[in-house]
Steps between C-alpha positions, in 0.01 A plus 500: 500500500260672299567512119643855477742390810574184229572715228757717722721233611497323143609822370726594797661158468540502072643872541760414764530121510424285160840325457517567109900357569355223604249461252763508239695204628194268402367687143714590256457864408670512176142399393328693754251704222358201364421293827130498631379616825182469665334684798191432704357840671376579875131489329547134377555537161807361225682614216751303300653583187736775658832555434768775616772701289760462802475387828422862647180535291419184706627672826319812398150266402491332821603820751207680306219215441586303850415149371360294705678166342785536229587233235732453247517291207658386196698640231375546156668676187279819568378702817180375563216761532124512467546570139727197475411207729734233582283268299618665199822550559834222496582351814858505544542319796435492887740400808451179601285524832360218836216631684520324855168625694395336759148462367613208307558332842143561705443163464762378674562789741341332781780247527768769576342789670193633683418785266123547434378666171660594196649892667729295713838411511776432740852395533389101535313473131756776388767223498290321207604797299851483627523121393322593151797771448785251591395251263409709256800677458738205580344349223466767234875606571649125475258320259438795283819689536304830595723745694281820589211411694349775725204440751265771568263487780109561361398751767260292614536056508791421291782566278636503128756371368633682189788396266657742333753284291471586130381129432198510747370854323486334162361149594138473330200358665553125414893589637323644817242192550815288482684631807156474675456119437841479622470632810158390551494217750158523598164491273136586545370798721441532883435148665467288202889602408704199517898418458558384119721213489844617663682219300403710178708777642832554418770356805635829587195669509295210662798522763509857556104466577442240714837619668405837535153473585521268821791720607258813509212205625698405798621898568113602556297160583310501783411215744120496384572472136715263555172315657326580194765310298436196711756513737426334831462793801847336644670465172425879392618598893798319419597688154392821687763457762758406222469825308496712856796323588650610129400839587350519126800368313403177328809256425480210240451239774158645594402588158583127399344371806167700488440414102558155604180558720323647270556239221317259765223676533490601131461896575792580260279685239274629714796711641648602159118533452439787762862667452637494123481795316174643370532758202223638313570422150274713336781795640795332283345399215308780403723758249246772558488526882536772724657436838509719788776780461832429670522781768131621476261509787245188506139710535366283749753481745676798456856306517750521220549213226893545597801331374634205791816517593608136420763510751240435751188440339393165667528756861220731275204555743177660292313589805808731593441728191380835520211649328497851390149517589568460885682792486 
């Protein structure tokens, strides 16, 4: 597509399409005039410091400027405009949000998949974003007593998690870094990260890892990475026979049995290592962010940032999405 063809089915799909209901059941619109937007246009360039009377001015902004990438931001005690900048202004608070991209994960990609270059992305390294989701929301609805939790998919490699609990809006930035260090399980960036001491981590959530993760390990490994690990050719033939047997259902005696394994080899991080959660921090724990607008169409793929429906979200395939610009 050429970009007046772009600009058509952006503003075909905002004048017909944008799910504003949607949009509503993840920002709160009783403060809707003093929230800040962002856009990025077809020619490449950005604007922040935008904000919107009601939500059909923002309708009405993006049918008639067809962004190419829409943001929104943060809430502050007056609508921020060019003549009043967000630096200026009070922050009043932000919903508490996990970016999951699977960017964080190149490093290790190679160990679950056969995807080459950072454009890809199929159903096999998709399930490290499934296991990042499951853990992440287990966790921040038992340990932290969260209840509303929706997971958006990016548009392009990944999803967001947003809380929209009254308690995760207000929660500062030293709140925010706190819930990060708590789910954080591994440190450093692409293959220098390693496991932080799991006996630091709280039972349940030490549990619900290590539990979790070899579950998801065992669900997707392959013979040859199991030959990576260490495993003998015969000994990773063996396991591979045990799981087609189970027909992908993993019962307690094999998980028990294959950590056993793994403990004698002494692989045990190096699996949490290549299949914990990744999350990039900078997304929670800065107050003045702008994230990707729930509903909006992602510019490069042409796929909408849409809600997941989390009665089957772990059966989510990205590849399957349409784009409006194959239209």
């Amino acid at each position: 597509m050429n970009l007046i063809q772009q600009r058509t089915a952006l503003r075909d799909y905002y004048s017909a399409n944008f799910d504003i209901d949607g949009l509503e059941a993840i920002i709160n619109f009783s403060n809707f005039s003093t929230r800040e937007f962002g856009f990025a246009t077809l020619g490449g360039k950005f604007f922040r410091n935008i904000s919107f009377e009601n939500p059909k001015a923002l309708i009405d902004f993006l049918v008639d400027r067809t962004p190419f990438h829409a943001y929104v931001g943060a809430v502050y005690n007056e609508p921020p405009s060019r003549e009043s900048p967000i630096h200026t202004l009070e922050w009043l608070g932000h919903e508490l949000v996990f970016d999951i991209d699977l960017n964080e994960y190149d490093a290790v990609r190679q160990f679950v998949c056969d995807c080459q270059g950072a454009d890809q992305v199929c159903l096999r390294c998709w399930q490290l974003i499934n296991l990042a989701v499951r853990i992440i929301d287990e966790t921040l609805r038992l340990d932290f007593g969260m209840k509303n939790i929706i997971w958006i998919f990016s548009g392009r490699r990944g999803v967001h998690g947003w809380v929209t609990d009254d308690i995760g809006f207000s929660l500062n930035q030293e709140q925010r870094m706190s819930v990060i260090d708590y789910l954080s399980v591994i440190h450093g960036e692409a293959e220098k990260a390693r496991i932080q001491d799991r006996m630091k981590l709280k039972y349940d959530f030490r549990y619900r890892i290590e539990h979790t993760v070899f579950k998801y390990f065992l669900k997707n490994v392959r013979r040859k990475d199991l030959i990576d690990l260490g495993f003998s050719s015969s000994a990773a033939s063996n396991i591979i026979k045990q799981l087609e047997h189970q027909e992908g259902k993993i019962d307690e005696n094999l998980l028990r049995n294959f950590n056993l394994r793994v403990a004698k080899i002494d692989k045990y991080d190096e699996i949490l290592r290549r299949w914990v959660p990744r999350i990039d921090h900078k997304v929670t724990i800065d107050l003045r962010r702008l994230l990707r607008l729930p509903n909006s169409i992602h510019g490069k793929t042409g796929k909408v940032a849409r809600i997941l429906d989390p009665s089957n979200i772990f059966s989510f395939n990205p590849d399957g999405e349409p784009s409006v610009f194959s239209r």
